[in-house]
C-alpha positions as a LaTeX table, in Angstrom:
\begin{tabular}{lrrr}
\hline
Residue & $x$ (\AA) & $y$ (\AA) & $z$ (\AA) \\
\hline
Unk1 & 0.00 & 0.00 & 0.00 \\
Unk2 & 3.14 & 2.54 & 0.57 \\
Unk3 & 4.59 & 1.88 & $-2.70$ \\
Unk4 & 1.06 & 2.23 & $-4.25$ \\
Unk5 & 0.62 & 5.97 & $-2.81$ \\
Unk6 & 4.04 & 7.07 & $-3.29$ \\
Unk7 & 3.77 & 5.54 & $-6.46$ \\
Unk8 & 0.66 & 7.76 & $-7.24$ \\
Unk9 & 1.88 & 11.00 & $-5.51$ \\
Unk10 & 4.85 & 10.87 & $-8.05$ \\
Unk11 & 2.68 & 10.42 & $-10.90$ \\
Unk12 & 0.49 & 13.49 & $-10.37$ \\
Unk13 & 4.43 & 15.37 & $-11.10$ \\
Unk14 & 3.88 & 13.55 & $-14.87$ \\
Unk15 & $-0.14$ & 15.11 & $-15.51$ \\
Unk16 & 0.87 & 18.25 & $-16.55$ \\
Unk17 & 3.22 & 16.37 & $-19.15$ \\
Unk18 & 1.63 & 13.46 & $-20.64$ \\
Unk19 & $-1.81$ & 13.69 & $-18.33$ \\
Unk20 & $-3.37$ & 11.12 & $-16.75$ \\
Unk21 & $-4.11$ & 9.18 & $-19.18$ \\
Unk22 & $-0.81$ & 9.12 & $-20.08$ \\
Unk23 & 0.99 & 8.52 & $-16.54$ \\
Unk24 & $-1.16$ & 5.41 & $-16.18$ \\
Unk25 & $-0.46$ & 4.39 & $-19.24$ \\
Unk26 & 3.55 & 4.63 & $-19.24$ \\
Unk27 & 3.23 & 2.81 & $-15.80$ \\
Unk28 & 1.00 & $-0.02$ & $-17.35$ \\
Unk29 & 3.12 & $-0.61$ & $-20.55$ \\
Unk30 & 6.88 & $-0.79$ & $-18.55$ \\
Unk31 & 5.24 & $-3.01$ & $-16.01$ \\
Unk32 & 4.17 & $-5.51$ & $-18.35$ \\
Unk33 & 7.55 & $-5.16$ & $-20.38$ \\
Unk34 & 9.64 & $-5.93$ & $-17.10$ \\
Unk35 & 7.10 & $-9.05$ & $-16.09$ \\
Unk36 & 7.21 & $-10.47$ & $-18.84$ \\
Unk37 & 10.98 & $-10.03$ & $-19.50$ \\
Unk38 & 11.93 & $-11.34$ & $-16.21$ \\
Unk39 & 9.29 & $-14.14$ & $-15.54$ \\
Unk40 & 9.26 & $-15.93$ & $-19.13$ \\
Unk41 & 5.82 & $-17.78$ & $-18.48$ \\
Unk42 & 4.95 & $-20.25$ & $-20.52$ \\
Unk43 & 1.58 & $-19.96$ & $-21.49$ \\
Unk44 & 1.57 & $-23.56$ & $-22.88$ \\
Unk45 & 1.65 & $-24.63$ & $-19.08$ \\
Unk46 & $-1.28$ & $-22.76$ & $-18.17$ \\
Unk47 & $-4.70$ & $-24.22$ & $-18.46$ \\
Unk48 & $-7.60$ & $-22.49$ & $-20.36$ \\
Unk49 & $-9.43$ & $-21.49$ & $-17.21$ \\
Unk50 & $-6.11$ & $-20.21$ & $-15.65$ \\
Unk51 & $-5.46$ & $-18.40$ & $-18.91$ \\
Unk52 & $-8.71$ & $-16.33$ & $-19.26$ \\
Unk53 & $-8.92$ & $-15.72$ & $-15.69$ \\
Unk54 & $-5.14$ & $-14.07$ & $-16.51$ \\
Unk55 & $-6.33$ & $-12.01$ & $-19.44$ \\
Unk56 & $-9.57$ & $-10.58$ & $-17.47$ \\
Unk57 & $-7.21$ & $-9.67$ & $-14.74$ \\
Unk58 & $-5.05$ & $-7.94$ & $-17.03$ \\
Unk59 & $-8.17$ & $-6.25$ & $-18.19$ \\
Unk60 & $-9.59$ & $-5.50$ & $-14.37$ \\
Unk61 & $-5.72$ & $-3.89$ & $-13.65$ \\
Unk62 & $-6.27$ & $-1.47$ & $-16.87$ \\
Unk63 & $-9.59$ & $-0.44$ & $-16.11$ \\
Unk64 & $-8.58$ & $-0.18$ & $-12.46$ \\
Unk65 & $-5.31$ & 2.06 & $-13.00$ \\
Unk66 & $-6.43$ & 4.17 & $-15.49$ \\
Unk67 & $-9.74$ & 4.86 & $-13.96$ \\
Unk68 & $-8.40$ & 5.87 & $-10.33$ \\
Unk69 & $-5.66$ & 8.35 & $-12.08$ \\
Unk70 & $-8.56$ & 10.40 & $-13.62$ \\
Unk71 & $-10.10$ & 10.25 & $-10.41$ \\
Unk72 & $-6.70$ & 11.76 & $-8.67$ \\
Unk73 & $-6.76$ & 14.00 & $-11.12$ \\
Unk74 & $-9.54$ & 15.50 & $-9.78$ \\
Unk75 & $-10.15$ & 14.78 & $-6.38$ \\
Unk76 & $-7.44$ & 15.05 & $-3.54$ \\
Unk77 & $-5.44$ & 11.53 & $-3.36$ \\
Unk78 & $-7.33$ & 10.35 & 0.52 \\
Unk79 & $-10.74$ & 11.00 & $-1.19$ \\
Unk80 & $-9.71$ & 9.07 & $-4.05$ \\
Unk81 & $-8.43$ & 6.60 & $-2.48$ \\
Unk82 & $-11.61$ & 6.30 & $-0.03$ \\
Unk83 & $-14.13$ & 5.90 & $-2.87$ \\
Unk84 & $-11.92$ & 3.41 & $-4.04$ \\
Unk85 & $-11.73$ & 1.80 & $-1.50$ \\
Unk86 & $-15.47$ & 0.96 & $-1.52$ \\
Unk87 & $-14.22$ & $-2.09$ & $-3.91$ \\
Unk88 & $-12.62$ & $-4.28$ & $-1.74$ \\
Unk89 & $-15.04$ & $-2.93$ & 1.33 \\
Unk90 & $-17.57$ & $-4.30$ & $-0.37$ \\
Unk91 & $-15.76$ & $-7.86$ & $-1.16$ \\
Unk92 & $-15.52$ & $-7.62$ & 2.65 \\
Unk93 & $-18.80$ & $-7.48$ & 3.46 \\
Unk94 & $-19.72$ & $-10.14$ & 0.51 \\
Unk95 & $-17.69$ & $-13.11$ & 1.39 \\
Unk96 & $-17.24$ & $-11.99$ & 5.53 \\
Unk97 & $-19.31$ & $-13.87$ & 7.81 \\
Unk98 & $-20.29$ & $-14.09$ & 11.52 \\
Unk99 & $-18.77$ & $-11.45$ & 13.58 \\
Unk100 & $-16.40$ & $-10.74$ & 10.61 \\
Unk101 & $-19.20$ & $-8.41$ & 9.43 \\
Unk102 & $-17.88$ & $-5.80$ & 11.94 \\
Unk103 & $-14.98$ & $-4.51$ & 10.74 \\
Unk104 & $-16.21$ & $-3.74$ & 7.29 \\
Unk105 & $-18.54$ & $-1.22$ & 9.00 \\
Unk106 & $-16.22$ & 0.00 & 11.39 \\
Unk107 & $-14.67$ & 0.81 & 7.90 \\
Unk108 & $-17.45$ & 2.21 & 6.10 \\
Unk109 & $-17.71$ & 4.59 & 9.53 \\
Unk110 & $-13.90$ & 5.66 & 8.45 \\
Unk111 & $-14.85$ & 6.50 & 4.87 \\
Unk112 & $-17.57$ & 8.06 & 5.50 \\
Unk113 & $-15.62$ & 10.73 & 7.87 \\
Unk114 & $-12.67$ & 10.48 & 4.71 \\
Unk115 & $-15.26$ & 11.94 & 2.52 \\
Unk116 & $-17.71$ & 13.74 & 4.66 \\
Unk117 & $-20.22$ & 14.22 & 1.76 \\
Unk118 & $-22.25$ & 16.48 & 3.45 \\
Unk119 & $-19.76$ & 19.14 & 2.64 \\
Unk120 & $-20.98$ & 18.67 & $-1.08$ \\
Unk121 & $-18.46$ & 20.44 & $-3.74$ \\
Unk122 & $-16.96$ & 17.21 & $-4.45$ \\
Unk123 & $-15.79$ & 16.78 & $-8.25$ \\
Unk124 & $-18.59$ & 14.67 & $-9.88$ \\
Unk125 & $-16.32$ & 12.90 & $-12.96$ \\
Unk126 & $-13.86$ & 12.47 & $-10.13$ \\
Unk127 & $-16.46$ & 10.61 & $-7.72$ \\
Unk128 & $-17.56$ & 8.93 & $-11.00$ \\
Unk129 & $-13.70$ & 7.78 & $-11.45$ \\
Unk130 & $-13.15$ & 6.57 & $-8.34$ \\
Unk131 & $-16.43$ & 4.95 & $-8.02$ \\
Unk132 & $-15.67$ & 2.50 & $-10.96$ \\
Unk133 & $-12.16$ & 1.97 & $-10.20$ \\
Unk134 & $-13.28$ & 0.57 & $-7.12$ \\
Unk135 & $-16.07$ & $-1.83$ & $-9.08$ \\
Unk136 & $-12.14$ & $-2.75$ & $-10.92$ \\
Unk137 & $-10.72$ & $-3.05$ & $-7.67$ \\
Unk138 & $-13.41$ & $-5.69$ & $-6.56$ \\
Unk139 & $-12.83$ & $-7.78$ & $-9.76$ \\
Unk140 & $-9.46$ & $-7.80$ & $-9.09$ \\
Unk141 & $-9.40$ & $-8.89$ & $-5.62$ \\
Unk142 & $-11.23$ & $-11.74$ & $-6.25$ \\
Unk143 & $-8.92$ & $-12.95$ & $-9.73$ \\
Unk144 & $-6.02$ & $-12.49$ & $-8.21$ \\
Unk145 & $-6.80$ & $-14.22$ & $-5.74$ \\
Unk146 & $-8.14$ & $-17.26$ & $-8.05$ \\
Unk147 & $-4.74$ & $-17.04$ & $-10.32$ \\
Unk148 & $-2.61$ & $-16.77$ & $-7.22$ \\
Unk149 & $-3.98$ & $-20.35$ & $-6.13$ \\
Unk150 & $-3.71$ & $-21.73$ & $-9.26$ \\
Unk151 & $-0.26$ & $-20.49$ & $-10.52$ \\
Unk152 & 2.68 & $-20.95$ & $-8.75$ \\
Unk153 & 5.30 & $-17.68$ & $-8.21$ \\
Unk154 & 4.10 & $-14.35$ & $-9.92$ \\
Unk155 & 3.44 & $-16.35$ & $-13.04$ \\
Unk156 & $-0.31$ & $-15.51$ & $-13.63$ \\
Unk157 & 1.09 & $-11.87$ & $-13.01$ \\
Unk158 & 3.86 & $-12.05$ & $-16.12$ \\
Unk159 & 0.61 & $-13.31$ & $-18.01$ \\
Unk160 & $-1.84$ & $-10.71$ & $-16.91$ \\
Unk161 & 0.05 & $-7.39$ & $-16.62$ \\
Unk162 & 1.51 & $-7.55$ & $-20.19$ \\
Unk163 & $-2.50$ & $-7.28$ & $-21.51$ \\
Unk164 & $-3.20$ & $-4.66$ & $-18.84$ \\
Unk165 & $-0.23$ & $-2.70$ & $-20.97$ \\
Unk166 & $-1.88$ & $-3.73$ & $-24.13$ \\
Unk167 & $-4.98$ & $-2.53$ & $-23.24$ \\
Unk168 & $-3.65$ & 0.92 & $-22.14$ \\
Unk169 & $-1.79$ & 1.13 & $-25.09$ \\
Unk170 & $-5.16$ & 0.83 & $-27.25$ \\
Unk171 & $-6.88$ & 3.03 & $-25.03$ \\
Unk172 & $-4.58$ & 5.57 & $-24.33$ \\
Unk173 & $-1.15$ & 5.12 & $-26.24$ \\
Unk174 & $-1.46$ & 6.77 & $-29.60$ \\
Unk175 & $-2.53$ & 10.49 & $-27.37$ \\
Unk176 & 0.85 & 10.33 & $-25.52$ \\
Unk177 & 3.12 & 9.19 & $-27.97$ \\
Unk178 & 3.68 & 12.65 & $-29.49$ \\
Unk179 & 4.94 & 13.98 & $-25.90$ \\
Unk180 & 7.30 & 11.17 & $-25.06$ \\
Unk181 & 10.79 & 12.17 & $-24.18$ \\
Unk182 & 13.76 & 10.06 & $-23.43$ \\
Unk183 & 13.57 & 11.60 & $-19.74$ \\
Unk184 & 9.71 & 10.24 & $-19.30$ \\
Unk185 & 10.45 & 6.88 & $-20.44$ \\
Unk186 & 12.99 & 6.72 & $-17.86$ \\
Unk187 & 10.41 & 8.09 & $-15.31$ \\
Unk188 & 7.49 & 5.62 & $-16.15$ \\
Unk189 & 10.56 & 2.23 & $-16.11$ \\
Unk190 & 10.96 & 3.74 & $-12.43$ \\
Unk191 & 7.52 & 3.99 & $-11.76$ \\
Unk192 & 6.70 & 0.64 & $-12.82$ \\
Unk193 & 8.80 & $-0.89$ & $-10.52$ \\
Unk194 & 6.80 & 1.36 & $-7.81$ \\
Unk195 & 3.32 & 0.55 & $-8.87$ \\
Unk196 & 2.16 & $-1.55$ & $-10.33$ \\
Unk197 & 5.35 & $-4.84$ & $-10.26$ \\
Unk198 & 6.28 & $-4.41$ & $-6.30$ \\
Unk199 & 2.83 & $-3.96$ & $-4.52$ \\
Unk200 & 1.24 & $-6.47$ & $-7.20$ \\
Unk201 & 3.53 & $-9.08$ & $-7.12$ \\
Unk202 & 2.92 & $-9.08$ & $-3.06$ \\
Unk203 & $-0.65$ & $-8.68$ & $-3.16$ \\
Unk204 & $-0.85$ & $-12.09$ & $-4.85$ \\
Unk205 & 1.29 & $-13.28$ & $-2.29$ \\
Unk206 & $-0.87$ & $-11.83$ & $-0.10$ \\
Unk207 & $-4.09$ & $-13.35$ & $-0.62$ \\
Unk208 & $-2.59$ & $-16.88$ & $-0.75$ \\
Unk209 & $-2.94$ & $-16.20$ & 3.04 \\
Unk210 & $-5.66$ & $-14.60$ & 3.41 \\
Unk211 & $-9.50$ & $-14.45$ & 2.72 \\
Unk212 & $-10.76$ & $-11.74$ & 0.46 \\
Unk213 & $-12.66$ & $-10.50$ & 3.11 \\
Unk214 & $-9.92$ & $-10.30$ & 5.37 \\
Unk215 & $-8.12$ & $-8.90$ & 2.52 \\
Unk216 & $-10.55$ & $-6.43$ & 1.91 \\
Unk217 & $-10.97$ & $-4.62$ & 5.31 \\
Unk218 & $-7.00$ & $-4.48$ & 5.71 \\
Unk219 & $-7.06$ & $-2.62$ & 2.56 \\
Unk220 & $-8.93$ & $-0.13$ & 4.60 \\
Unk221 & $-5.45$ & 1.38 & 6.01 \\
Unk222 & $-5.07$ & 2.63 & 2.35 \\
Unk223 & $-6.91$ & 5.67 & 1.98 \\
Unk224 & $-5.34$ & 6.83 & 5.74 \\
Unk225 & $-1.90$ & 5.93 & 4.28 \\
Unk226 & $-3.01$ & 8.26 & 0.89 \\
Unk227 & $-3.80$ & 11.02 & 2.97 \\
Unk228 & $-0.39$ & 10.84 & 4.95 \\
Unk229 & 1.03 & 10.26 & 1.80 \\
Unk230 & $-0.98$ & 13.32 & 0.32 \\
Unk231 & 0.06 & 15.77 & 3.12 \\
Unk232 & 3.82 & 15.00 & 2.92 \\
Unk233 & 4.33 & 14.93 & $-0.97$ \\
Unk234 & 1.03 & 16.99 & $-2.07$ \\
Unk235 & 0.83 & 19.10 & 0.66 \\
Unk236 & $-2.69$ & 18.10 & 0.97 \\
Unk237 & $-3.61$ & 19.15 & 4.57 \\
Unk238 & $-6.54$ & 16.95 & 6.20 \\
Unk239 & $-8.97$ & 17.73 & 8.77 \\
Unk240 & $-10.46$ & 16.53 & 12.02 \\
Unk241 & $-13.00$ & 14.42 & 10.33 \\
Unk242 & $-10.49$ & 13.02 & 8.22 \\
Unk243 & $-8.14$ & 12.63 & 10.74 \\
Unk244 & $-11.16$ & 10.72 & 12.90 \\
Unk245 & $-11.44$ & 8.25 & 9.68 \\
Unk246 & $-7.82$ & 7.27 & 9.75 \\
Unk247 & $-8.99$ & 5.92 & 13.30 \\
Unk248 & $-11.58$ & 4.14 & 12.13 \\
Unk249 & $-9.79$ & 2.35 & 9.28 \\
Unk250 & $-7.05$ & 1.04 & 11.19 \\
Unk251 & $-9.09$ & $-0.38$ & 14.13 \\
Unk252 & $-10.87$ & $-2.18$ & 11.01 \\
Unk253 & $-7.80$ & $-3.04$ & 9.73 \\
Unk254 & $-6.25$ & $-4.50$ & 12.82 \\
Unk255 & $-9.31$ & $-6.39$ & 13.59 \\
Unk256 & $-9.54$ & $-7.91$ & 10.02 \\
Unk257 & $-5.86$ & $-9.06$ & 10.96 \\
Unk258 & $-7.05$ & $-11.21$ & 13.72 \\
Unk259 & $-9.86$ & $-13.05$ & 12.08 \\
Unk260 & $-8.60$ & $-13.19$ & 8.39 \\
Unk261 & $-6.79$ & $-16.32$ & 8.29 \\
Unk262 & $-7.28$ & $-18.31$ & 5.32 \\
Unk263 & $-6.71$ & $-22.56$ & 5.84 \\
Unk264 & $-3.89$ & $-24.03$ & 4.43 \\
Unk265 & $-4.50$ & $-25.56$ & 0.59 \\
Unk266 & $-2.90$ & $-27.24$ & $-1.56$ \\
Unk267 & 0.10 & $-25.45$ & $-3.51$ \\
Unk268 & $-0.47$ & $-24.62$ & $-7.02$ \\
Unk269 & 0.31 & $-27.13$ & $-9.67$ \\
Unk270 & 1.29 & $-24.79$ & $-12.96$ \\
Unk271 & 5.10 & $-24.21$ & $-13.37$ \\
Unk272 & 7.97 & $-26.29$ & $-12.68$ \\
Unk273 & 11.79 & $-25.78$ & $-12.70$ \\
Unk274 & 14.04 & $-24.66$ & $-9.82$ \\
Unk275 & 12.45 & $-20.56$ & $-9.55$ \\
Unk276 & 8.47 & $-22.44$ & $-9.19$ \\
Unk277 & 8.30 & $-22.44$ & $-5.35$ \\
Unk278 & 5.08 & $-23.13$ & $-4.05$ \\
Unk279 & 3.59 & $-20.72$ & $-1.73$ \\
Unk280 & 1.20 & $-22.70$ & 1.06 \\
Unk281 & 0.19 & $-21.82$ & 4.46 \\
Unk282 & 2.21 & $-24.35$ & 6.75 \\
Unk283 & 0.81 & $-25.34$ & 9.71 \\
Unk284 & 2.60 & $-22.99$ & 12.30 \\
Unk285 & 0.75 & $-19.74$ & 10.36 \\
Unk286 & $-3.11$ & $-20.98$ & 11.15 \\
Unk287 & $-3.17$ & $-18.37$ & 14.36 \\
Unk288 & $-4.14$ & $-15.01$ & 13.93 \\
Unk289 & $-0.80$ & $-13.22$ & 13.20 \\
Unk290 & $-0.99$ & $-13.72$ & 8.75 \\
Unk291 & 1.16 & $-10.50$ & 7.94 \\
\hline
\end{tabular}
């Protein structure tokens, strides 16, 4: 979640430049360069499930990244990140069960006070943004969590975030390439590494140990580590509210901590060679403590 917020405050430097359209799209197209390039999957060794379920992810991660930037664009980074967070809130609430059910409100409580809507003067397009990035967001939880299982490694990653650069590159590509520069191809290669390859790849990881609902509600600490992030780099000041929501958030996210163990499972069969080590939950890591 850190690299995905400094990640974004240093893209809002590149909207001026190349928009951000453009930013999301330079970060999208590197990332699935440097995947690909470094994991080699073999896409014979995938089955056709696995394979599809890769593509719509790379899909999800497009829609997703360019979708949020538009929404930064407009709104201030912890109210983007907020709405967004409705996504895998949501997914929470879905698959949670029993007293689970409480820390996804506990979290809802923090947005709300992120957001405070009764101030009204919020950017419509930008709420609009955020608002289907986090629909994105939702999808992707619950793919990546399905290739994670099914693909050894960051395999199912190498697979998926070459389309989501594809599918920036239709959507956005031909606008920017008149403005690129030696100097922002460098930038977006850095950036990539950032967000999307580092917090990614570990998010997979991630949810091979957790539920999604458990995964969900501890994604609640984002938007309170956006708005730190947005008042040390953007200079984006908060208020009490919003200072009140950060509160909220984390006492979610703690909780979710404690009850979000998933059981151990099988490793996943796809991949072989020396780099394919299977990533299980062994039987010491069934307690609470999953981070």
């Amino acid at each position: 979640m850190l690299c995905v917020q400094l990640g974004l405050a240093v893209s809002v430097g590149l909207f001026d430049r190349v928009g951000p359209e453009g930013a999301a799209w330079l970060r999208l197209a590197w990332a699935g360069v440097l995947l690909a390039v470094a994991v080699r999957p073999r896409l014979s060794s995938f089955g056709r499930k696995t394979l599809v379920a890769c593509v719509a992810l790379g899909v999800v991660t497009a829609g997703m990244t360019m979708l949020f930037m538009q929404a930064v664009a407009r709104l201030p980074l912890g109210t983007a990140s907020a709405l967004e967070f409705l996504g895998p809130l949501t997914v929470a609430v879905v698959r949670g069960h029993g007293g689970r059910k409480l820390w996804p409100v506990l979290a809802a409580a923090g947005v709300v006070l992120l957001t405070q809507p009764w101030h009204g003067g919020a950017d419509l397009p930008g709420v609009g943004f955020a608002l289907a990035a986090a629909v994105c967001w939702a999808c992707y939880i619950l793919l990546t969590q399905w290739v994670g299982d099914e693909v050894s490694g960051v395999r199912g990653l190498a697979v998926s975030m070459p389309v989501a650069g594809i599918v920036a590159t239709l959507v956005s590509g031909p606008a920017v390439f008149v403005h690129l520069t030696w100097q922002l191809l460098l930038a977006g290669l850095g950036l990539a590494v950032l967000l999307p390859v580092v917090p990614f790849s570990l998010e997979m990881l991630a949810l091979r140990r957790l539920t999604t609902a458990a995964f969900g509600t501890l994604m609640s600490l984002e938007p309170a580590l956006a708005l730190a992030i947005g008042l040390v780099v953007l200079h984006q000041v908060p208020d009490a509210g919003a200072v009140a929501g950060i509160a909220f958030v984390v006492a979610a996210g703690v909780g979710a901590e404690r009850t979000g163990a998933r059981e151990p499972s099988a490793p996943p069969v796809i991949g072989t060679g020396p780099s394919d080590v299977a990533v299980s939950c062994p039987d010491d890591e069934t307690g609470p403590r999953r981070r």
